[in-house]
C-alpha positions in Angstrom: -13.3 6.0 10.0 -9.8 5.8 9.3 -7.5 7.1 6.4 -5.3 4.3 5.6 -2.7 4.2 2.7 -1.7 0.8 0.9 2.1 0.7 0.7 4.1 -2.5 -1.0 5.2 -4.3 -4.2 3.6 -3.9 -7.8 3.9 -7.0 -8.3 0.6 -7.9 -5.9 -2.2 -6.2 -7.5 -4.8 -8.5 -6.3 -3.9 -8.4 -2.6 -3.8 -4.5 -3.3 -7.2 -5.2 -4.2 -8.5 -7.4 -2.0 -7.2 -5.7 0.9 -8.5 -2.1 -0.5 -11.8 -4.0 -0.6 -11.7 -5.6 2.5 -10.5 -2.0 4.6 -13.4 0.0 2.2 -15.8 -2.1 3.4 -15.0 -1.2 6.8 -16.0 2.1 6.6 -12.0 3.4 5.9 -10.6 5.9 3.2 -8.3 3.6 1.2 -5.7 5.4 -0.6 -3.9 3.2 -2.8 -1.2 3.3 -6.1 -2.1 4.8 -9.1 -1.1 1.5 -11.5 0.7 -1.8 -11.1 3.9 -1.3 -13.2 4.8 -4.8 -12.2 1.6 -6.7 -12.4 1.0 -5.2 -15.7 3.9 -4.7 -17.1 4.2 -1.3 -17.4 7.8 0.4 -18.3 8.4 4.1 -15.8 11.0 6.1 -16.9 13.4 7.1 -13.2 12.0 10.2 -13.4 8.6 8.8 -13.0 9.4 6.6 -10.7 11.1 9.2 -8.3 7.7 11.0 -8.5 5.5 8.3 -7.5 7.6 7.9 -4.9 7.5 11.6 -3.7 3.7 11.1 -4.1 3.6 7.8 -2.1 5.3 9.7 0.6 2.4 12.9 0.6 -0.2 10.1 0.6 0.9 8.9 4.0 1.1 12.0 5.0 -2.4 12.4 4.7 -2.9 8.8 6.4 -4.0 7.5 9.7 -1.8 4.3 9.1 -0.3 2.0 6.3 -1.3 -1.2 5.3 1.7 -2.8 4.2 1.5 -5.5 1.4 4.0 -7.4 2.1 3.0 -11.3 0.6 4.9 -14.4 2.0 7.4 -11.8 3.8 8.1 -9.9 0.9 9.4 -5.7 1.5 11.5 -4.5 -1.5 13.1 -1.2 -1.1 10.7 1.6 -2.1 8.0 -0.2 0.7 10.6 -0.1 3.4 11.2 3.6 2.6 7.6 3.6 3.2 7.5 1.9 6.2 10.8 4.0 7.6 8.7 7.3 7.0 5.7 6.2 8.2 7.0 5.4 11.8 9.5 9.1 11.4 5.8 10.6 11.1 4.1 8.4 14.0 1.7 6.5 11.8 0.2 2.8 12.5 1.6 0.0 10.5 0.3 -2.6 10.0 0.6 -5.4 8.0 -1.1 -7.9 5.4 0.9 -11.0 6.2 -0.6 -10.6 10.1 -4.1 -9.3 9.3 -6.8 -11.8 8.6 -8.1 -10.6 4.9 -10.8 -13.3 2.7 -9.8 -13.8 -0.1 -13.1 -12.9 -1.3 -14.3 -10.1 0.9 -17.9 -9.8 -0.9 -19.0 -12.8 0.6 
């Protein structure tokens, strides 16, 4: 059983999903964002947004690894943070566009 923290755009809710799924139902502690700002069109003040930020950060701390979301290539800014800190602190990466996921993980 691993700890593993989803990092990677809003904007991909359902592959947040379906990979949160997918690594649950392998027996791991999936930690995960709090809301999809993007996907659902949420507006953050910066204030807010610097705290989930400081919060995405003490998630990985408490991580294994990081599953990085990162559809058709895609790492904006606050994910490649993520990944930068990650490797500072010696965690796994690994990554969505190289993992085999099912889209539907219940069958």
């Amino acid at each position: 059983m691993r700890i593993i923290t989803l990092c990677g755009s809003t904007k991909f809710k359902h592959q947040f999903e379906q990979t949160n799924a997918f690594l649950t139902l392998q027996g791991n502690i999936v930690i995960s964002l709090a809301f999809f700002e993007q996907s659902e069109g949420f507006e953050i003040t910066e204030e807010q947004a610097e705290l989930l930020g400081r919060l995405h950060f003490r998630k990985i701390d408490l991580s294994d690894e990081i599953f990085v979301i990162d559809v058709n290539g895609y790492i904006g800014g606050s994910t490649k943070r993520e990944i930068e800190y990650a490797k500072e602190k010696g965690k796994v990466i690994r990554y969505y566009s190289n993992c085999e996921i099912p889209s539907n993980v219940f069958n």
